[in-house]
LOVEX-460143 format. One line per field, with one value per residue: residue in one letter; x, y, z of N, C-alpha, C in turn. Coordinates in Angstrom, 1 decimal, always signed. Example, Ala and Ser with C-alpha at 12.3 -4.5 7.8 and 13.67 -1.06 7.14 Angstrom:
# residues 2
residu: A|S
n.c1: +13.2|+12.8
n.c2: -5.7|-2.2
n.c3: +7.8|+7.1
ca.c1: +12.3|+13.7
ca.c2: -4.5|-1.1
ca.c3: +7.8|+7.1
c.c1: +13.2|+12.9
c.c2: -3.3|+0.0
c.c3: +7.8|+7.9
//
This chain:
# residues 148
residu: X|X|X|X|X|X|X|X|X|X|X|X|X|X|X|X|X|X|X|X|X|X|X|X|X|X|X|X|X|X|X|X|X|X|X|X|X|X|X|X|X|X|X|X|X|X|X|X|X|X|X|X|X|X|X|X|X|X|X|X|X|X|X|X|X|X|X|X|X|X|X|X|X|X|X|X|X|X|X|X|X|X|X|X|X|X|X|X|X|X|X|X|X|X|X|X|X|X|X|X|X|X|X|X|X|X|X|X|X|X|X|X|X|X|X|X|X|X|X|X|X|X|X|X|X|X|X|X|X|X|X|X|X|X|X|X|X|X|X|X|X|X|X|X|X|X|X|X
n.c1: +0.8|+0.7|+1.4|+0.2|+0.7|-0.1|-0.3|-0.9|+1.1|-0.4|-0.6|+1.9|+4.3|+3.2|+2.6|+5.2|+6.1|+4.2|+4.6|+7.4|+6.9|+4.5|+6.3|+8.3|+7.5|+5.2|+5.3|+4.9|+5.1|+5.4|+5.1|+5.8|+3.5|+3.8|+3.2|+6.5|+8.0|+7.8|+5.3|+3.9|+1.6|+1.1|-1.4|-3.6|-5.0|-3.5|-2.3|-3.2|-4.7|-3.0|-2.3|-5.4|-6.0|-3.8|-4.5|-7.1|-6.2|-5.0|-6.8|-6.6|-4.1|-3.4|-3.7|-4.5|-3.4|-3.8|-3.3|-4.5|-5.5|-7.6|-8.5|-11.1|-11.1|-9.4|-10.6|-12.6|-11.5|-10.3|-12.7|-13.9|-12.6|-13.5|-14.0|-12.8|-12.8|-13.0|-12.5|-12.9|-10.8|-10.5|-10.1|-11.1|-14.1|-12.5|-14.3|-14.9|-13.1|-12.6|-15.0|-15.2|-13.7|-15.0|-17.3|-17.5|-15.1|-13.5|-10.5|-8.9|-7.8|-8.2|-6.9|-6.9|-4.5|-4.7|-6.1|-4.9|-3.0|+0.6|+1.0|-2.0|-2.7|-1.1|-2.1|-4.6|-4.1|-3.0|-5.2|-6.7|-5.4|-5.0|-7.8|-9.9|-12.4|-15.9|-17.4|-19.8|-22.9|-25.0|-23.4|-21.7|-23.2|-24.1|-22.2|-21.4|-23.2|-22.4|-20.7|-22.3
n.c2: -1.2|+2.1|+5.6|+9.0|+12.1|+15.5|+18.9|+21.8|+25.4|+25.4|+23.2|+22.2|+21.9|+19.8|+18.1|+17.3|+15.7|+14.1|+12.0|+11.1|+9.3|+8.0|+6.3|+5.5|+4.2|+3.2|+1.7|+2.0|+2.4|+5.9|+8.8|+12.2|+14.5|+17.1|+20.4|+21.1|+23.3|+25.6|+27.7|+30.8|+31.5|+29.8|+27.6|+25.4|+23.4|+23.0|+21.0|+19.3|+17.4|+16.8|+14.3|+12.9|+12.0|+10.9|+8.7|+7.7|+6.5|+4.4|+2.3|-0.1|-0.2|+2.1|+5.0|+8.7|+11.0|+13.9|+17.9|+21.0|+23.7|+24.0|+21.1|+21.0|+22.5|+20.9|+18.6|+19.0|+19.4|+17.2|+15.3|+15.6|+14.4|+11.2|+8.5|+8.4|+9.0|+11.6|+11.6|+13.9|+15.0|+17.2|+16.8|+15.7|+13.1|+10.0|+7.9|+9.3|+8.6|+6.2|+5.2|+6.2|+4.7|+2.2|+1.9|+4.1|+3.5|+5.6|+6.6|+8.5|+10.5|+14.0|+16.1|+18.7|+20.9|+22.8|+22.6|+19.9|+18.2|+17.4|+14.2|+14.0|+13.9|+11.9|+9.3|+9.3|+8.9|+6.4|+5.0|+5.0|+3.8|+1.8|+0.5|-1.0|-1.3|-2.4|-4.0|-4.4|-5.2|-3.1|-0.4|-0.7|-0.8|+1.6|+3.3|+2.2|+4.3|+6.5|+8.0|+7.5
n.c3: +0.0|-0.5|+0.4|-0.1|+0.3|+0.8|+0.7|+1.7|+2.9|+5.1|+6.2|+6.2|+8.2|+10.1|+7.8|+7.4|+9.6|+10.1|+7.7|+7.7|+9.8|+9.1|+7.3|+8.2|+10.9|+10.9|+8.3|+5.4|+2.1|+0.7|-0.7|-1.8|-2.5|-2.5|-1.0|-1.5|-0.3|+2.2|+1.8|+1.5|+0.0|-2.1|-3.2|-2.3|-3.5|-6.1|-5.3|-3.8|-5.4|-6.8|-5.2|-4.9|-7.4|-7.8|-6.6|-7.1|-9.5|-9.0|-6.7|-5.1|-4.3|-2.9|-0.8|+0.4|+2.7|+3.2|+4.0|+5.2|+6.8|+7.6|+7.0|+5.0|+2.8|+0.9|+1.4|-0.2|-2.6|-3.2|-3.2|-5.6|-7.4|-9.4|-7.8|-5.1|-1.8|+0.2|+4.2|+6.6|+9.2|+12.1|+14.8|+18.1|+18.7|+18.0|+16.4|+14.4|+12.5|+12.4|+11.6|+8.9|+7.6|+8.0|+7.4|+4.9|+3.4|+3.1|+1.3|+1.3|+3.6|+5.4|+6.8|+9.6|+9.9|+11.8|+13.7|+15.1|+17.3|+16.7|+18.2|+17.8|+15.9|+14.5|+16.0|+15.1|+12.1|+12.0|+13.3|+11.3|+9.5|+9.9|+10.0|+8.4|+6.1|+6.3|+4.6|+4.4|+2.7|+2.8|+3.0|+0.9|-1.2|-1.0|-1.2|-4.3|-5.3|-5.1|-7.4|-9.7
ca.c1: +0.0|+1.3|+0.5|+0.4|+0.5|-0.4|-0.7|-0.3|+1.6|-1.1|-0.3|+3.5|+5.0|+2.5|+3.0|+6.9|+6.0|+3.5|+5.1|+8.5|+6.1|+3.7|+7.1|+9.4|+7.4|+3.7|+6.1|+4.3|+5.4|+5.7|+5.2|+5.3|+3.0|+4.1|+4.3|+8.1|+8.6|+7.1|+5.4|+2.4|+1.3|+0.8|-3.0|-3.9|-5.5|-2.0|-0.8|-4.0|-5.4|-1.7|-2.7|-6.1|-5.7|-3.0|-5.6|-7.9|-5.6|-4.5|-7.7|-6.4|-3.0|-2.7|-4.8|-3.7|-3.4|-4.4|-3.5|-4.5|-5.7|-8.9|-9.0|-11.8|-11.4|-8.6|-11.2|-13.4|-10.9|-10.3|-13.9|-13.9|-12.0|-14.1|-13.4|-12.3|-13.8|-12.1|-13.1|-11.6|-10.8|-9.7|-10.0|-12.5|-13.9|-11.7|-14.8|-15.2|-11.5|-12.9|-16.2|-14.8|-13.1|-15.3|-18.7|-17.5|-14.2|-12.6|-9.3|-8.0|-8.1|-7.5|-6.6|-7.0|-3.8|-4.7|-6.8|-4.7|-1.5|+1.1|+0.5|-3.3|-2.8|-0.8|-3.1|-6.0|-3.8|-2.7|-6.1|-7.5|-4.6|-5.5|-9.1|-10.2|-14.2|-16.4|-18.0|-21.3|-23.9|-25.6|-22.4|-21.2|-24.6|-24.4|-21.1|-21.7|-24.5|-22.0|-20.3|-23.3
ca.c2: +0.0|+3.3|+6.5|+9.8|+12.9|+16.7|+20.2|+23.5|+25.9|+25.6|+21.8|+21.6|+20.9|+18.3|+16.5|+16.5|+15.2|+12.8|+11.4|+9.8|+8.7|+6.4|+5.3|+4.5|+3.3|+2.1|+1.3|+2.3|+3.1|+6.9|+9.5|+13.4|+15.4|+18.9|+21.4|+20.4|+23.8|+26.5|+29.0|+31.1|+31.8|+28.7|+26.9|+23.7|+22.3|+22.1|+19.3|+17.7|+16.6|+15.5|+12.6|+12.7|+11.5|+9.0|+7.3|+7.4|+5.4|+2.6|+2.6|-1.1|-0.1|+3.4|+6.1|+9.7|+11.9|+15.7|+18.5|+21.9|+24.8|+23.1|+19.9|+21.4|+22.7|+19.9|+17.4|+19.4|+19.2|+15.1|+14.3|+16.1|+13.7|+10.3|+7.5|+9.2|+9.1|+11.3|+12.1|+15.1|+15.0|+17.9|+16.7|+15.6|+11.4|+9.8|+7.2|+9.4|+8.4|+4.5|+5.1|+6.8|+3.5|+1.3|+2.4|+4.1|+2.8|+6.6|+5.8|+9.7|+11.4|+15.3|+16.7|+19.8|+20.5|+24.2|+22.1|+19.0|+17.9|+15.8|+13.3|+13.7|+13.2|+10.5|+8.4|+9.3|+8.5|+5.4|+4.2|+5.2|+3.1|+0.1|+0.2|-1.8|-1.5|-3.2|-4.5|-5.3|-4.9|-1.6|+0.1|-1.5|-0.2|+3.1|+3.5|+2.3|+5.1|+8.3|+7.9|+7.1
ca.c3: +0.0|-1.3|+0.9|-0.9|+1.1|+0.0|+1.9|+1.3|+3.8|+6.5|+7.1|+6.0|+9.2|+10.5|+6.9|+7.7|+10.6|+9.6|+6.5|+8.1|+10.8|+8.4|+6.7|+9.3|+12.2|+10.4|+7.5|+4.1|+1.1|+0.8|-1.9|-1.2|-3.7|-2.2|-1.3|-0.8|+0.4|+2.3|+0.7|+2.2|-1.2|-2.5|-3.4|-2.1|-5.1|-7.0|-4.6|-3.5|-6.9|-7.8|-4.7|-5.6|-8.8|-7.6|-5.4|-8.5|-10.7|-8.3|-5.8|-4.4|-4.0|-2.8|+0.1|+0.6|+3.7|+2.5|+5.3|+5.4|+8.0|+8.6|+6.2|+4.4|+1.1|+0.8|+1.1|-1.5|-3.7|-3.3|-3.7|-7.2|-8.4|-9.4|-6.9|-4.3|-0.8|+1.3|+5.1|+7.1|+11.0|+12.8|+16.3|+19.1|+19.2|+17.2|+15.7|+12.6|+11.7|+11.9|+10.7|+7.5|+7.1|+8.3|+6.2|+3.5|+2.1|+3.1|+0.7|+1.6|+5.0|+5.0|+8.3|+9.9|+10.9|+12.8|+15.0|+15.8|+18.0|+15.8|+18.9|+17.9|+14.2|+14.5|+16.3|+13.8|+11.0|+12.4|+13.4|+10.1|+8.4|+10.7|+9.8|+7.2|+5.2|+6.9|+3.3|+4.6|+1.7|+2.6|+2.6|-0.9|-2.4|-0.9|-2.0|-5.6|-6.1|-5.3|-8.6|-10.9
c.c1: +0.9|+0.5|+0.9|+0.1|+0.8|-0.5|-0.2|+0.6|+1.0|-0.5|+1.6|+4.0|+4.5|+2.6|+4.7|+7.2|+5.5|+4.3|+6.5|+7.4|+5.4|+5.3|+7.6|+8.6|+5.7|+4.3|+5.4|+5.3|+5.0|+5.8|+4.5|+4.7|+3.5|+2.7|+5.6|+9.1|+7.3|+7.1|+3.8|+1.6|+1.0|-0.5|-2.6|-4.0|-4.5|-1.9|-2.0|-5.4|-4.4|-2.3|-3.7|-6.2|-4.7|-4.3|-6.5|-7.6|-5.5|-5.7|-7.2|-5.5|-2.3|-4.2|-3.8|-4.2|-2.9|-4.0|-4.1|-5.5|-7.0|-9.1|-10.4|-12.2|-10.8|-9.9|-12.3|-12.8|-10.8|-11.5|-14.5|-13.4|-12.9|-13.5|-12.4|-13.2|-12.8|-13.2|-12.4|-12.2|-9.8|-10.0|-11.0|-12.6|-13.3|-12.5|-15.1|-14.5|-12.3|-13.8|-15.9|-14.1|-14.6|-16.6|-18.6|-16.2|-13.7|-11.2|-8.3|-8.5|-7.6|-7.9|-6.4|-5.9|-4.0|-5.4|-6.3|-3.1|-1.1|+0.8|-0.9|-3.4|-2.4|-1.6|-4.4|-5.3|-3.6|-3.8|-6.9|-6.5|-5.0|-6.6|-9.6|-12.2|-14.3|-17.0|-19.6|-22.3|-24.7|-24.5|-22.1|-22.6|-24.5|-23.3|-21.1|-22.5|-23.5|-21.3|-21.1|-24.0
c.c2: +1.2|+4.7|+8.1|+10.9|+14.4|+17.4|+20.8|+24.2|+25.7|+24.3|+21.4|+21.0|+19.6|+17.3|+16.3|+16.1|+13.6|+11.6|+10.4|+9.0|+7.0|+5.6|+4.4|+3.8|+2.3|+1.5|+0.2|+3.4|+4.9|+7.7|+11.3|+14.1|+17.0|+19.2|+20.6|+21.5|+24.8|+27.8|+29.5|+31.2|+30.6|+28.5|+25.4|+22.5|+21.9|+21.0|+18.8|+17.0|+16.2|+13.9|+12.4|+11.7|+10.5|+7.8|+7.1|+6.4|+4.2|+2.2|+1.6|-1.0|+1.6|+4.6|+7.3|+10.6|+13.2|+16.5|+19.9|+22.5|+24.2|+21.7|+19.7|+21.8|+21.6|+18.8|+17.8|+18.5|+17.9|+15.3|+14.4|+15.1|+12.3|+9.2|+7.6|+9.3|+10.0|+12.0|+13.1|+14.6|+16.1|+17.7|+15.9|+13.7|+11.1|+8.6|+7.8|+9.2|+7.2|+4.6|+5.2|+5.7|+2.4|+1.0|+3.1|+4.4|+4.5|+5.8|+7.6|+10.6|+12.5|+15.2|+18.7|+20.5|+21.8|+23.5|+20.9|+18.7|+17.4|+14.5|+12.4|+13.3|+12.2|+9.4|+8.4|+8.3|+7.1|+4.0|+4.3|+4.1|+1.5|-0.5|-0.7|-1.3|-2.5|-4.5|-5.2|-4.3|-3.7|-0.4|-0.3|-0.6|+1.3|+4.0|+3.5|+3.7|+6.8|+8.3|+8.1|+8.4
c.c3: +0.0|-0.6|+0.4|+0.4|+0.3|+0.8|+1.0|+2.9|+4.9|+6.9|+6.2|+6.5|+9.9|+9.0|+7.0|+8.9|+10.7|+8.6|+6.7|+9.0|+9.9|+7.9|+7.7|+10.6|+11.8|+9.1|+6.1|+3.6|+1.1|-0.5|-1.5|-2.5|-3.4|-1.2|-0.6|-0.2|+1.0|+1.7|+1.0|+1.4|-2.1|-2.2|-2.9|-3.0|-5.7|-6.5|-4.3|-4.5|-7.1|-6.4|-4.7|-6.5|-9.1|-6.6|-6.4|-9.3|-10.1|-7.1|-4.7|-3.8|-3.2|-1.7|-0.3|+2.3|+2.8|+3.8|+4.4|+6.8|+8.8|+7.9|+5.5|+3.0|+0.8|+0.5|+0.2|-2.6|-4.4|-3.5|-4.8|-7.9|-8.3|-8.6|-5.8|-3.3|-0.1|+2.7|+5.7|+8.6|+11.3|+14.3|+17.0|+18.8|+17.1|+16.2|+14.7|+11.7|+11.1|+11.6|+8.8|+6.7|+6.6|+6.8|+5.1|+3.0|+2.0|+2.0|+1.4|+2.7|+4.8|+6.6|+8.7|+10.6|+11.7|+14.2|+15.5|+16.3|+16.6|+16.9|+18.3|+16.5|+13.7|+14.8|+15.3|+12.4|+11.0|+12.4|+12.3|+9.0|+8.6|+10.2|+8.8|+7.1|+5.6|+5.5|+3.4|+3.1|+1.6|+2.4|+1.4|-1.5|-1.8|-1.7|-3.7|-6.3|-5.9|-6.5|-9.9|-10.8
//
């Protein structure tokens, strides 16, 4: 599994935080979409349609972790793209990490990083990577119909 990771200036430091973290200690594959530097001036959308659109191509093989200021527009942006679930979490009970898995096959989490520890995003990210789709049959059909 192949994890893509995207921000703009608001979540930079939490994805260079995040990003060795999933490699080296949850120990996934790794691919930075940018920004690769800071730049306050910089758009979101550049970088989180490039992992968008990676999670689009390979859907079996590949999620993304999205940051910015609130994990909001970021997750606009992903769900533009066809086949793309993503969920956002900026804080508080941590079952909408595993629901987003559980029920609907989230493939890309965006994160809020103005509103969360790296302690706290770690553990979301973690337990969002753990999670697995539950695949029970009303889920699968509800799923099928946001595309069509």
């Amino acid at each position: 599994m192949k994890i893509y990771f995207a921000t703009d200036h608001a979540g930079f430091e939490l994805k260079n935080t995040l990003l060795p973290y999933v490699k080296d200690e949850l120990g996934y594959e790794v691919e930075d979409c940018g920004a690769h530097t800071l730049d306050a001036d910089d758009d979101y959308p550049d970088f989180i349609r490039k992992a968008a659109n990676a999670v689009a191509e390979n859907p079996e093989n590949a999620k993304a972790i999205i940051l910015g200021g609130s994990g909001q527009g970021e997750a606009i942006v992903a769900n533009r793209v066809s086949g793309v679930r993503a969920g956002t979490y900026y804080g508080g009970n941590l079952d909408i990490v595993r629901l987003s898995r559980e029920h609907n096959d989230s493939n890309v989490l965006s994160l809020g990083a103005h509103f969360l520890s790296p302690e706290d995003a770690k553990e979301a990210v973690k337990l969002w990577l753990e999670t697995d789709f539950s695949g029970d049959e009303r889920h699968v059909r509800r799923i099928n119909k946001i595309d069509t």
